[in-house]
N, CA, C and O atoms as a Tripos MOL2 file, in Angstrom:
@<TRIPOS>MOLECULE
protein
  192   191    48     0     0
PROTEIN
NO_CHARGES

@<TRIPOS>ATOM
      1 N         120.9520  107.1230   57.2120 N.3       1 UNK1
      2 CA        119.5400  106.8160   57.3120 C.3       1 UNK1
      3 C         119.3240  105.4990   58.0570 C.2       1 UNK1
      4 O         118.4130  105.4550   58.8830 O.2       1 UNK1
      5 N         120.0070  104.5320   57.8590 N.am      2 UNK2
      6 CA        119.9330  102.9190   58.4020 C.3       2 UNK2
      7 C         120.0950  103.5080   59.9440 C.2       2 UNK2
      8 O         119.4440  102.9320   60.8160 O.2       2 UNK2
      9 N         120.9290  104.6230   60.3190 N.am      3 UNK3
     10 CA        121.2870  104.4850   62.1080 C.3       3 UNK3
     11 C         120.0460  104.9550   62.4200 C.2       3 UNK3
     12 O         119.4900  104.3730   63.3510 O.2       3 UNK3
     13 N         119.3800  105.9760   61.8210 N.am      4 UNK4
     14 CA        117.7610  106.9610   62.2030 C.3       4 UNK4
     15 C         116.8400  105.7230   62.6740 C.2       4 UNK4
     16 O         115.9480  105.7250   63.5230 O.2       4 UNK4
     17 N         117.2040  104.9180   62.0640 N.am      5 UNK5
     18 CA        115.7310  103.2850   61.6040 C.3       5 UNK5
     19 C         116.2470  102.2880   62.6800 C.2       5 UNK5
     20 O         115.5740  101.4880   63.3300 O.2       5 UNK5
     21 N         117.4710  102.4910   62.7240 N.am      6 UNK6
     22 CA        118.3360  101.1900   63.9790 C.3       6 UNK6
     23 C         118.2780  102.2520   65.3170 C.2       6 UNK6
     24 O         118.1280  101.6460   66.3780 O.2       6 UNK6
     25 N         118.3590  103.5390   65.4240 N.am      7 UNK7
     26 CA        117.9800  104.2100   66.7420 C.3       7 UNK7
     27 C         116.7070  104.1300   66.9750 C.2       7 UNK7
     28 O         116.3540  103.9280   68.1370 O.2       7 UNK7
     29 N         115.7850  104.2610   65.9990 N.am      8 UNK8
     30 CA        114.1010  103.9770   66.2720 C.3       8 UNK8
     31 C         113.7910  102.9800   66.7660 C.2       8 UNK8
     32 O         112.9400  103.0610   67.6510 O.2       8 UNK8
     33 N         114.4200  101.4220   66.3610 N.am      9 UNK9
     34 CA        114.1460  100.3540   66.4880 C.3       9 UNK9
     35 C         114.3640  100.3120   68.1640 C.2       9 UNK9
     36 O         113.3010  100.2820   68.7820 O.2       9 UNK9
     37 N         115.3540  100.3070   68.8270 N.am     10 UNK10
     38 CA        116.0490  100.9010   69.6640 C.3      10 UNK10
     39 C         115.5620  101.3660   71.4570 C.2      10 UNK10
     40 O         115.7440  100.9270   72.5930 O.2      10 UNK10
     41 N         114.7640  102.6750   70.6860 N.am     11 UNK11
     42 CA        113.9060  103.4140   71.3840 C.3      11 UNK11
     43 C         112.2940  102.5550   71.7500 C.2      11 UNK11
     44 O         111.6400  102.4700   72.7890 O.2      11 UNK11
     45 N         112.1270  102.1350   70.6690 N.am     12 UNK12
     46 CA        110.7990  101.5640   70.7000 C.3      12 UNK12
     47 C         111.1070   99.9000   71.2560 C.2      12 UNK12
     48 O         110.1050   99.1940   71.3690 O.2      12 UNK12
     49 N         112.0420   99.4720   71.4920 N.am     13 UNK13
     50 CA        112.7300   98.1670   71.8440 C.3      13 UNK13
     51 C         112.4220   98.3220   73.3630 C.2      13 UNK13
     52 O         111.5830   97.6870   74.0020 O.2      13 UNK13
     53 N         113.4310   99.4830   73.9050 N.am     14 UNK14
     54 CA        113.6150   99.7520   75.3700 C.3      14 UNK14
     55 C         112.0640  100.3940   75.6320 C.2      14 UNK14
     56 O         111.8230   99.9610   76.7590 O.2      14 UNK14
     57 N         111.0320  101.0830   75.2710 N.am     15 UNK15
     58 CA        109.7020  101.3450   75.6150 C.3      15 UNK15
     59 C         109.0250  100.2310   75.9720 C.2      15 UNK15
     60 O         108.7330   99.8820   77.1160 O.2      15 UNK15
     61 N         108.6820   99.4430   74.4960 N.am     16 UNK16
     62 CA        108.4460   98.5630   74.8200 C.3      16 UNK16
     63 C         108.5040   97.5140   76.3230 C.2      16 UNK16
     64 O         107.6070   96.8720   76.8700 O.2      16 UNK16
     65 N         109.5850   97.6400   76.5770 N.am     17 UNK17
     66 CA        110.2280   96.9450   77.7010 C.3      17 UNK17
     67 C         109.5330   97.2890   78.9370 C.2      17 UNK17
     68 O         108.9480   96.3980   79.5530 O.2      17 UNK17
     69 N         109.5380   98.7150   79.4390 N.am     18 UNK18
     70 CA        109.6050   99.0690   80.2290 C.3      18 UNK18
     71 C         107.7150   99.3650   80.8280 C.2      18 UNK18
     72 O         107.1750   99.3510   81.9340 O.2      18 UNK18
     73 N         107.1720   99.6330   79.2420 N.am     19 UNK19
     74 CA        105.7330   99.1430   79.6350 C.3      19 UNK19
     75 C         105.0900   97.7000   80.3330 C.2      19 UNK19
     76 O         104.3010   97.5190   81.2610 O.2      19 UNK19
     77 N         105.9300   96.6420   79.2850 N.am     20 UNK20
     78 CA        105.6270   95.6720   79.8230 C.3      20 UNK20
     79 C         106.0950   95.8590   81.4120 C.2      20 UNK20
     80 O         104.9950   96.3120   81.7250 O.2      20 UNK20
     81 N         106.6350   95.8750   82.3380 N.am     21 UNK21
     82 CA        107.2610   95.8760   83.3270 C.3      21 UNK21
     83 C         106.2540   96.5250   84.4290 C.2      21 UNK21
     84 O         105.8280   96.2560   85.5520 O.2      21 UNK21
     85 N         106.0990   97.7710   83.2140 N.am     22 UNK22
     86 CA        105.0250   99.0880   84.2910 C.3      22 UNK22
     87 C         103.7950   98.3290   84.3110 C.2      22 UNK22
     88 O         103.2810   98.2750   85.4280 O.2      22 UNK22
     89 N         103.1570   97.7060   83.3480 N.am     23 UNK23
     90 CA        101.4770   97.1280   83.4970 C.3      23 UNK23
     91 C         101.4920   96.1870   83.5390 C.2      23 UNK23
     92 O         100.7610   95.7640   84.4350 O.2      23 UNK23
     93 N         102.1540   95.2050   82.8150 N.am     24 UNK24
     94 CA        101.2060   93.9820   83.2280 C.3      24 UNK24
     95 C         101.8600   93.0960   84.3710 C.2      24 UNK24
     96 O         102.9520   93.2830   84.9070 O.2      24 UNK24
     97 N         100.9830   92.1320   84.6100 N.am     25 UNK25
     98 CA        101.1910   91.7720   86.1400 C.3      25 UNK25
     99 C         102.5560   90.4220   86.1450 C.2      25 UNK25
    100 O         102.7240   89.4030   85.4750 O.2      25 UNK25
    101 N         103.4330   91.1800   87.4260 N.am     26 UNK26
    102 CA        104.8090   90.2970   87.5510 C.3      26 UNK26
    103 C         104.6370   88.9480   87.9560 C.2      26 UNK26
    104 O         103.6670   88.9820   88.7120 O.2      26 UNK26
    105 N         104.9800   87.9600   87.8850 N.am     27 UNK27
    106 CA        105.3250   86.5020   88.5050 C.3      27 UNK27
    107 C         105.4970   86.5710   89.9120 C.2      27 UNK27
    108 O         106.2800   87.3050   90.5160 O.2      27 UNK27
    109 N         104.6320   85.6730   90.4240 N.am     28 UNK28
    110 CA        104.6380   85.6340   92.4910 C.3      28 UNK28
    111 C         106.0530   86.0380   92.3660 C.2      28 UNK28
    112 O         106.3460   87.2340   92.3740 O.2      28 UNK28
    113 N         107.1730   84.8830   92.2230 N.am     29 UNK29
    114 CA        108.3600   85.5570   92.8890 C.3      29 UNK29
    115 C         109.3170   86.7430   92.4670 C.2      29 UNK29
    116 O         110.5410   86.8060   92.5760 O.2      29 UNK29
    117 N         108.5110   87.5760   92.0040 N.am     30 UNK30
    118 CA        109.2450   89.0340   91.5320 C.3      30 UNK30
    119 C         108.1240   89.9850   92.5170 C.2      30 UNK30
    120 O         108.3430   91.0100   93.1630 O.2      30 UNK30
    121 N         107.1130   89.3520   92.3740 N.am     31 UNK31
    122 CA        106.4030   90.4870   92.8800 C.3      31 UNK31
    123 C         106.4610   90.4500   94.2700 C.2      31 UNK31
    124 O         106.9380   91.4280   94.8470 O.2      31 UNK31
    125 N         106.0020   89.3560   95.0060 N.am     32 UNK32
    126 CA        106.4680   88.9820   96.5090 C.3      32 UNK32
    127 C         107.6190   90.0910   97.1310 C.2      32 UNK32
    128 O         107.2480   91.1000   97.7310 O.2      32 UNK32
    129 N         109.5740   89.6540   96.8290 N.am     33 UNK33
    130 CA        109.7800   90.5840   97.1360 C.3      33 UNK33
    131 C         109.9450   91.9910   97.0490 C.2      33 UNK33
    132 O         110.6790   92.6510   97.7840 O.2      33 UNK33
    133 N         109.0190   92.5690   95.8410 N.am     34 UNK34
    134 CA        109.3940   93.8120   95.7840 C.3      34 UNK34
    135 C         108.1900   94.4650   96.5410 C.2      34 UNK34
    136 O         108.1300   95.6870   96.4040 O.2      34 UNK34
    137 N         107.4080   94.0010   97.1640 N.am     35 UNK35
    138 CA        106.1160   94.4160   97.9620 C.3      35 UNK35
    139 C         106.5250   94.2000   99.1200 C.2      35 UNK35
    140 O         106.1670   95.1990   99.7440 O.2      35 UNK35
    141 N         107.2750   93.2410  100.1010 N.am     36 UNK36
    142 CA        107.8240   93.4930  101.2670 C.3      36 UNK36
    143 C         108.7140   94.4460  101.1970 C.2      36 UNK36
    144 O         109.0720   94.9150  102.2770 O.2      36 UNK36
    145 N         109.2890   94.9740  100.0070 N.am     37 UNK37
    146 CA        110.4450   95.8890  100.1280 C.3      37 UNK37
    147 C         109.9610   97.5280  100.0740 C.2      37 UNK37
    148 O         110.5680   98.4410  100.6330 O.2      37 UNK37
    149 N         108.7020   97.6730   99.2540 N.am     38 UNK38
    150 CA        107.9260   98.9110   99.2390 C.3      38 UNK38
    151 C         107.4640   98.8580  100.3520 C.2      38 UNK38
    152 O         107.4580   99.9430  100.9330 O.2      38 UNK38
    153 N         106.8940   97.6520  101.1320 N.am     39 UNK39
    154 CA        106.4430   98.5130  102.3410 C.3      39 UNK39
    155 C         107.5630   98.2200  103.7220 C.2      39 UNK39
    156 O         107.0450   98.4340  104.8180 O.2      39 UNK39
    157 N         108.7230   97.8530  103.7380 N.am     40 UNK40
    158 CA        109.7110   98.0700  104.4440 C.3      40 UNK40
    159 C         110.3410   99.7040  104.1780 C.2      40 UNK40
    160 O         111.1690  100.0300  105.0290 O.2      40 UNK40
    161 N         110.1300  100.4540  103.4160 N.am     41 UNK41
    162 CA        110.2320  101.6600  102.7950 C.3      41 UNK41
    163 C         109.1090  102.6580  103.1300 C.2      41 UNK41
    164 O         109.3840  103.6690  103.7760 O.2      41 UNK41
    165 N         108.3830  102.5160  102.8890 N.am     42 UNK42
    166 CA        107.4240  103.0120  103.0540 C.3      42 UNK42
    167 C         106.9500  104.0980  104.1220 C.2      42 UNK42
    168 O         106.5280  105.2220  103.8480 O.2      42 UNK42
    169 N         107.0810  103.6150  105.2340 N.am     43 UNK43
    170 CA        107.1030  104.5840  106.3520 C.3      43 UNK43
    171 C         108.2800  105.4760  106.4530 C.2      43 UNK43
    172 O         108.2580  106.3940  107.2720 O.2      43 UNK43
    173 N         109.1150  105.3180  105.8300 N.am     44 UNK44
    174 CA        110.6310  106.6800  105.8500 C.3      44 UNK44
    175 C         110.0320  107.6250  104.0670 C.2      44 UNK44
    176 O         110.6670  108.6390  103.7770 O.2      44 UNK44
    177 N         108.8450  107.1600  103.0640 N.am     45 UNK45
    178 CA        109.1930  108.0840  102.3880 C.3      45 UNK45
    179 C         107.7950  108.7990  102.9940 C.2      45 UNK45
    180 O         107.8700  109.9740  102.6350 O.2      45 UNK45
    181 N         106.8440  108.6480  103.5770 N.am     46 UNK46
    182 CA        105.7490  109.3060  104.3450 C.3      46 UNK46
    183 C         105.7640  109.6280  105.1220 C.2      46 UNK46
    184 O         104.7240  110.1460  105.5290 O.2      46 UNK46
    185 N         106.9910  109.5990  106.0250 N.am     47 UNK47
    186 CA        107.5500  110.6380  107.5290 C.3      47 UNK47
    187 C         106.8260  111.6860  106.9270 C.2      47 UNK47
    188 O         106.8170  112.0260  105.7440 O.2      47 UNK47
    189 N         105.8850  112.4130  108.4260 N.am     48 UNK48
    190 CA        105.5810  113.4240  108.3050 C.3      48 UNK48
    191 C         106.3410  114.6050  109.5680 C.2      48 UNK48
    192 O         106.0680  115.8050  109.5330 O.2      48 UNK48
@<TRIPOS>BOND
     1     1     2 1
     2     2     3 1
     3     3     4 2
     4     3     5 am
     5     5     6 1
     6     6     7 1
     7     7     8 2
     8     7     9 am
     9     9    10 1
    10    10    11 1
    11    11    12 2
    12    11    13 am
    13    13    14 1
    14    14    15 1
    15    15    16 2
    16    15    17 am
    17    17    18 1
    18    18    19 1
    19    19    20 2
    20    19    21 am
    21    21    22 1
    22    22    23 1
    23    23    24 2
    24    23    25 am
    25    25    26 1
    26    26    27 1
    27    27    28 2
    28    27    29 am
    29    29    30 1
    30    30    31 1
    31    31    32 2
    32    31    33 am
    33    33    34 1
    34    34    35 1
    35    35    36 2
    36    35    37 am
    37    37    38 1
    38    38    39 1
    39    39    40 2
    40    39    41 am
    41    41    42 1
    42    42    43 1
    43    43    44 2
    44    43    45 am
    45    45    46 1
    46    46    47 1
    47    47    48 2
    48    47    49 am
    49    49    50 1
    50    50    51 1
    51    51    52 2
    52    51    53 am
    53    53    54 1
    54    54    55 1
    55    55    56 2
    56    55    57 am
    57    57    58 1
    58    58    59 1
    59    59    60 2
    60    59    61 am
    61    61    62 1
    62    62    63 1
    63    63    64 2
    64    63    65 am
    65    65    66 1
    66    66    67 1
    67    67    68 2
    68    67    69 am
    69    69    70 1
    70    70    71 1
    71    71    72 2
    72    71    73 am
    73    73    74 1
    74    74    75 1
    75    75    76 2
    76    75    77 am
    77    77    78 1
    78    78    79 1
    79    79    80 2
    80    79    81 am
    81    81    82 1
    82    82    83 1
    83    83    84 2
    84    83    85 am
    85    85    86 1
    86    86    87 1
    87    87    88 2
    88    87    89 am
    89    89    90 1
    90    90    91 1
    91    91    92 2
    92    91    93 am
    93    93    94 1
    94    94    95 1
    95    95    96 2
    96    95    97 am
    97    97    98 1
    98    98    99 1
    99    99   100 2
   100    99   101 am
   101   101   102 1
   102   102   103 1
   103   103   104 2
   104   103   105 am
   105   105   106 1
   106   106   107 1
   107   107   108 2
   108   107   109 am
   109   109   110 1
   110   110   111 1
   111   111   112 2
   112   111   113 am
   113   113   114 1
   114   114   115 1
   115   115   116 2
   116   115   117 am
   117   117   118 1
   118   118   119 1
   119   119   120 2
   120   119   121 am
   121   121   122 1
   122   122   123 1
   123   123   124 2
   124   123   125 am
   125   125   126 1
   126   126   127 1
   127   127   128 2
   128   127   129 am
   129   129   130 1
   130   130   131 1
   131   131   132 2
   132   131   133 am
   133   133   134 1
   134   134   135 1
   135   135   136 2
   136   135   137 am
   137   137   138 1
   138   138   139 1
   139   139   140 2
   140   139   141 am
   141   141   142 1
   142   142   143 1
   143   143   144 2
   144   143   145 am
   145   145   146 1
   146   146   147 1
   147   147   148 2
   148   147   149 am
   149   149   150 1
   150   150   151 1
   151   151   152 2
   152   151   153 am
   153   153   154 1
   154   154   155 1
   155   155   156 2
   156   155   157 am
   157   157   158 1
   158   158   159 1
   159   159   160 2
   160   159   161 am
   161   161   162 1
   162   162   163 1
   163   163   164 2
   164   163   165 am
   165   165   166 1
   166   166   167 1
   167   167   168 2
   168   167   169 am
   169   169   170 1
   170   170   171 1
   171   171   172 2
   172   171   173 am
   173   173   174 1
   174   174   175 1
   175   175   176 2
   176   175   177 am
   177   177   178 1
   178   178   179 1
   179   179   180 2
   180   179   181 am
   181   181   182 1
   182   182   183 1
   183   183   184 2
   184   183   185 am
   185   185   186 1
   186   186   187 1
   187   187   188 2
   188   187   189 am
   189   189   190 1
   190   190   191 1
   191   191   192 2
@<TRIPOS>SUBSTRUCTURE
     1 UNK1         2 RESIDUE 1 A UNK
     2 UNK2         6 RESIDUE 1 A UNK
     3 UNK3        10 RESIDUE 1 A UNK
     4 UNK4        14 RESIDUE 1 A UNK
     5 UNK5        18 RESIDUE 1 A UNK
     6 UNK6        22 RESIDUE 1 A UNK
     7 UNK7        26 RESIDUE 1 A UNK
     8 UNK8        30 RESIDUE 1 A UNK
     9 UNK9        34 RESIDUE 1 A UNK
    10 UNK10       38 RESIDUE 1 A UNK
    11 UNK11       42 RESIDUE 1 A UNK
    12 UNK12       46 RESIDUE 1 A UNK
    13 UNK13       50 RESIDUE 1 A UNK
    14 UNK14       54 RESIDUE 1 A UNK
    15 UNK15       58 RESIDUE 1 A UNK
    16 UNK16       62 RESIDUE 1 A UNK
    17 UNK17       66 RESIDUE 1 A UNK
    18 UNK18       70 RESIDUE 1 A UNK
    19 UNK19       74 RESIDUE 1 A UNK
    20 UNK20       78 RESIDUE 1 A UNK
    21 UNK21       82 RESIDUE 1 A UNK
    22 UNK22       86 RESIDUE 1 A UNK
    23 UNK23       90 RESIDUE 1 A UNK
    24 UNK24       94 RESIDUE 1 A UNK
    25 UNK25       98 RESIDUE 1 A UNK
    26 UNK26      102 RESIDUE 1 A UNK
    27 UNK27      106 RESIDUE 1 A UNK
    28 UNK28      110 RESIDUE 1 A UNK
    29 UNK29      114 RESIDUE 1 A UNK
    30 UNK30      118 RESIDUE 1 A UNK
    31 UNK31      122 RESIDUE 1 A UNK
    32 UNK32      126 RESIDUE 1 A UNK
    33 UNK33      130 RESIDUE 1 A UNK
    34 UNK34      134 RESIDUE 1 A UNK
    35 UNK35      138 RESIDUE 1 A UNK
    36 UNK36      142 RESIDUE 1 A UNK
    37 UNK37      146 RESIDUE 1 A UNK
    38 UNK38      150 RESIDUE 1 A UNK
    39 UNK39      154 RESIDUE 1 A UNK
    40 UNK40      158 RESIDUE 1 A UNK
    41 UNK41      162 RESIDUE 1 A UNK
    42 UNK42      166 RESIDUE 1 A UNK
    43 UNK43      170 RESIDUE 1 A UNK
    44 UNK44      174 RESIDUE 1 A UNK
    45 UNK45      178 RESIDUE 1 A UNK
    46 UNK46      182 RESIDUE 1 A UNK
    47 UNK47      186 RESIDUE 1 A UNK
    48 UNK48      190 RESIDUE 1 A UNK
């Protein structure tokens, strides 16, 4: 029963995480380069 409650903890640990990440807004220097890098990309995933 303790692993059911320590895998929950776990699951909801790494969610947690990954929301924060998905919504709220990154620090200039995280966000900076990952926006020159989406749009250095960008035109090879919209080849038409």
């Amino acid at each position: 029963m303790i692993y059911g409650f320590a895998y929950l903890m776990m699951v909801l640990a790494i969610s947690t995480g990954w929301i924060i990440l998905a919504v709220l807004k990154k620090p200039d220097f995280i966000e900076e380069p990952l926006n020159e890098v989406k749009n250095k990309i960008r035109p090879f995933l919209f080849k038409r």
